[in-house]
MARNUTOR-587599 format. One record per residue (C-alpha): residue in three letters; x, y, z. Coordinates in steps of 0.2 Angstrom, whole numbers, plus 5000, padded with zeros to 4 digits. Layout:
<drenkes>
ALAXYZ
...
</drenkes>
This chain:
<drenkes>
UNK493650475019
UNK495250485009
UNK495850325016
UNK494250235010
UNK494350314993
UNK496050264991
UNK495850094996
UNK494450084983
UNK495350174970
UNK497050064973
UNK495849884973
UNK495149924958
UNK496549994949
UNK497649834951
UNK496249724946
UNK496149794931
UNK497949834927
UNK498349654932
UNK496849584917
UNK497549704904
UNK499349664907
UNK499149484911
UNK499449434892
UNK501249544891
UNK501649444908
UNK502049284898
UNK503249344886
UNK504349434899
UNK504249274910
UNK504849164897
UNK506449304891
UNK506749274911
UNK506749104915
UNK507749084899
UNK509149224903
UNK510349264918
UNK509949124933
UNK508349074927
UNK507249164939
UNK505549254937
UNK504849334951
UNK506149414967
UNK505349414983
UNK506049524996
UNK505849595014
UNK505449785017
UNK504849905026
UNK503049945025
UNK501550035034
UNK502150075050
UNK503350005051
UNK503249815049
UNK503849715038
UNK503149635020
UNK503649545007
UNK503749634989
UNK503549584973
UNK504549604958
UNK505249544941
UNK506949474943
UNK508149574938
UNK509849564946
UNK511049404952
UNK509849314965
UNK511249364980
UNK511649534975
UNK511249624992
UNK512749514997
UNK513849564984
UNK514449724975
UNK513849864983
UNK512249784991
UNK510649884989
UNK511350014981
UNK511349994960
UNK512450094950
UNK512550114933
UNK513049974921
UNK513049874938
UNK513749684932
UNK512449634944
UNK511049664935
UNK510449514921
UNK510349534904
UNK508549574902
UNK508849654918
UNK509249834913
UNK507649854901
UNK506349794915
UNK507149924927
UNK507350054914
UNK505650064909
UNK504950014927
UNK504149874919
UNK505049754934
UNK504149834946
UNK502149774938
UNK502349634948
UNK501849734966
UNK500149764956
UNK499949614968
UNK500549674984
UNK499249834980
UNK497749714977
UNK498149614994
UNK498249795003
UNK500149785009
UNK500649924996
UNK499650084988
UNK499850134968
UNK500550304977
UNK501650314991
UNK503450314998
UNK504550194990
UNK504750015002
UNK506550005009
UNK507749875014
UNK508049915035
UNK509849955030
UNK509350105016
UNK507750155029
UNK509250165043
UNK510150305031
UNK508650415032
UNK508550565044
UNK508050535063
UNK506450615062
UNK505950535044
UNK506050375052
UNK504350355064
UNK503350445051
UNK503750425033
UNK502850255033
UNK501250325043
UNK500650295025
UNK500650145013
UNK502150115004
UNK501950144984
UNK502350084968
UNK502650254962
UNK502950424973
UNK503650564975
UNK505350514977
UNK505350384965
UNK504750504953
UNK506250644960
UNK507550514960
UNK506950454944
UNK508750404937
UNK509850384952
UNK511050294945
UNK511850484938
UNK512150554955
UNK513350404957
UNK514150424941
UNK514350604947
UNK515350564963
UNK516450424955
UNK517750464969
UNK516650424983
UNK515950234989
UNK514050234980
UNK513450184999
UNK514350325009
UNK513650444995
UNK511850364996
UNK511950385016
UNK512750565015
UNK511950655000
UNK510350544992
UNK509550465009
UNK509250635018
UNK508450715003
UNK507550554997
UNK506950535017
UNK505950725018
UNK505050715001
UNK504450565006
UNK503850655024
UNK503450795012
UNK502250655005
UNK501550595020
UNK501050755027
UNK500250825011
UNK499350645004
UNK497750704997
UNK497050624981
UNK497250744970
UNK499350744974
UNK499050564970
UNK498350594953
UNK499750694949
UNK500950594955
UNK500150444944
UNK500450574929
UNK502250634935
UNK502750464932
UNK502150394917
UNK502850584908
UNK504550534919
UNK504450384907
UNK504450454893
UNK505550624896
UNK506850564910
UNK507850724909
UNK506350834914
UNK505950914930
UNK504150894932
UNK503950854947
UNK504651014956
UNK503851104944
UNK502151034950
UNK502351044968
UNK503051214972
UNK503251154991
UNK504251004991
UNK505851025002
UNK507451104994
UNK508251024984
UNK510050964991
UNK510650884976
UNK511251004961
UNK511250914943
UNK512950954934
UNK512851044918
</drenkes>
């Protein structure tokens, strides 16, 4: 029944999101098409339900061949990448609207684990692997939500090559809370999760989200004070 109702709940959700924000669409695509290489909309291959690939949306936001350059799909901080409208969109999540689509056509869920390129899904643990995706992928999740500014840890572990630390230190983590996620899905996790993010948003720093789900896994990455 859950599966039906969240169908339901994710069809109707991003018809409506997409009517409201339809209008604040135009100005964004204009500021794009005008700024960096002129594109609007990035299309890429990832993983998705179970497994098999799709093609997700976004607002463009980096150099069109970035996964070839720099350090690939990994984005650090100030990351001469990224374009110059680039760092707002994906600051305030605004660049990732644009998958309101892929939720309406039913290859992505407004809540599951985040969609991965196949070289970051390879960094995840063994046993993540076969199951994390048993589920929709999501705009928004719990690791999305943990991970909310990622971009830190690198600037934390300067010394170290962003891709080794991902692989080492992020992936494992990132990998069993979005298990965590796939063996606890329930509607009610959703709707918190749906609230976890927009008060990520606003309070970046904050640590809702442990706060809310006493069970995730343990935390393997320690903030510096």
């Amino acid at each position: 029944m859950y599966k039906y109702i969240k169908r339901f709940f994710d069809f109707i959700s991003s018809l409506i999101a997409i009517i409201i924000l339809s209008p604040f669409f135009i100005p964004i695509m204009i500021g794009l098409k005008l700024t960096g290489e002129g594109h609007i909309f990035y299309y890429q291959k990832r993983l998705g339900y179970k497994n098999n690939y799709f093609n997700i949306f976004k607002f463009a936001t980096m150099l069109k061949d970035s996964p070839n350059m720099g350090s690939g799909s990994i984005t650090v901080r100030n990351d001469p990448r990224i374009t110059p409208m680039g760092g707002f969109l994906r600051k305030t999540k605004i660049n990732e609207l644009p998958q309101l689509f892929n939720v309406l056509l039913g290859s992505m869920s407004v809540v599951g684990p985040r969609p991965l390129m196949q070289a970051d899904f390879d960094a995840y643990p063994k046993h993540v692997q076969p199951k994390v995706y048993d589920v929709k992928p999501g705009i928004t999740g719990i690791g999305s939500v943990v991970f909310r500014d990622e971009e830190k840890y690198f600037d934390e572990n300067l010394k170290e090559d962003p891709k080794v630390f991902y692989e080492r230190v992020i992936a494992p983590y990132k990998g069993e809370l979005e298990l965590w996620y796939a063996n606890n899905q329930s509607f009610w996790v959703d709707l918190k999760i749906i609230f976890i993010t927009f008060y990520s948003i606003l309070a970046p720093e904050s640590d809702i989200a442990t706060k809310a789900f006493k069970n995730l896994p343990e935390k393997m990455i320690h903030d510096k004070k």
